[in-house]
N, C-alpha and C positions, 0 to 999 in steps of 0.2 A: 504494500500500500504506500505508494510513494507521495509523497505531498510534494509539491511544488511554487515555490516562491520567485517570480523574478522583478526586478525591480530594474525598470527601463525609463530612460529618459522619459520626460515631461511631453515633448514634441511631437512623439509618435501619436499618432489616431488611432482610433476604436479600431476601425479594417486592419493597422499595422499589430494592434494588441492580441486581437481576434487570431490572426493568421501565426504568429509567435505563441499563443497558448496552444494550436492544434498544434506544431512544428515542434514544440515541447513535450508534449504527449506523445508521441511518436520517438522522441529521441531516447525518454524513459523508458518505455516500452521496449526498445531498445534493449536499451544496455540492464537496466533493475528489476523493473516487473512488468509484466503483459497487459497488467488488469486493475482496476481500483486504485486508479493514477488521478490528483487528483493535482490543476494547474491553475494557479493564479497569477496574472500580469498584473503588477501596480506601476501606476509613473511615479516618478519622486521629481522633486524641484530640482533640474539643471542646465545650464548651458544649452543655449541654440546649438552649439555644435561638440556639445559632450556625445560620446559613445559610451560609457562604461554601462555595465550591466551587472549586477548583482545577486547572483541564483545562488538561493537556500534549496535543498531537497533532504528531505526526513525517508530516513530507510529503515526498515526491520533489519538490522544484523544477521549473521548469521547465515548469509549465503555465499560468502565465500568470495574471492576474488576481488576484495572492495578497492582494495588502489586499482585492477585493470578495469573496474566499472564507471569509478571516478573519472578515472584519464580516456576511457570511451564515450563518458557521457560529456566533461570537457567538447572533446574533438565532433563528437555529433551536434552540441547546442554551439558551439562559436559557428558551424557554417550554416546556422538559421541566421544569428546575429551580425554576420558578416555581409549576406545576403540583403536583411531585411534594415539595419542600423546601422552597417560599418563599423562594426567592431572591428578593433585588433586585438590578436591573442591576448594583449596584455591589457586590455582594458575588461578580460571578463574574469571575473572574480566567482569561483564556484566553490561552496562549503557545501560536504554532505554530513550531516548528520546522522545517529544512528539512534533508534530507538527498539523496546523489547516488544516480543510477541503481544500480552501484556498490559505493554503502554499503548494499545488503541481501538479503539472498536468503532467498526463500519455498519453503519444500517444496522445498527442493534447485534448484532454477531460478532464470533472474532473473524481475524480475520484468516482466511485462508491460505493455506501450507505454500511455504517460500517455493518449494520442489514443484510444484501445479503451474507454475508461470514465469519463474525464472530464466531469464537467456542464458544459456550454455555461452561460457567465457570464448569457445574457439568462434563465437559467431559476433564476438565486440572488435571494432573498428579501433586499435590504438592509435597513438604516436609513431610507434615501431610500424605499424601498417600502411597507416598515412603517407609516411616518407619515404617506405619501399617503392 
């Protein structure tokens, strides 16, 4: 159950916000979980011509491979942001978080086994990949 925070300049519009929350969902899906992905765009006060972007994402622990999913999830959201804001790598800013089985509950249930939706590490996009 991934939760998703990003926090994108002031200047982008709804249609740019809109199209970056579906681009987000998709990159998670990705690299962390398949399903019960759950994305929020906020703008924050900046610069006509700032880029920086600031993505939170909250993970259940416990599936393994969390630096290759980090640095696939990096390299998958910088070319939404590069794309859609001109970002450069070094203007994106991504912490993951980690939280337990535990600490969340979806729709009144828990949430469902990490192993039912998890991407298989040999199918994440790294750095090492990128550059090959």
């Amino acid at each position: 159950m991934p939760i998703v925070r990003a926090d994108v300049p002031e200047w982008l519009n709804h249609e740019q916000r809109t199209e970056i929350r579906a681009a987000l969902h998709d990159c998670i899906a990705k690299t962390w979980f398949r399903e019960h992905i759950w994305v929020a765009v906020r703008p924050y006060t900046s610069e006509a011509n700032e880029r920086t972007i600031i993505m939170t994402v909250e993970v259940r622990g416990g599936r393994g491979h969390e630096k290759e999913r980090t640095e696939a999830l990096f390299e998958e959201a910088h070319d939404v942001f590069e794309r859609l804001v001109g970002t450069s790598p070094d203007q994106l800013i991504l912490l993951v978080r980690k939280f337990e089985q535990d600490d969340c509950i979806s729709g009144g249930e828990p949430l469902p086994p990490l192993e039912d939706a998890t991407p298989d590490v040999s199918e994440l996009r790294t750095r090492r990949k990128a550059a090959a």
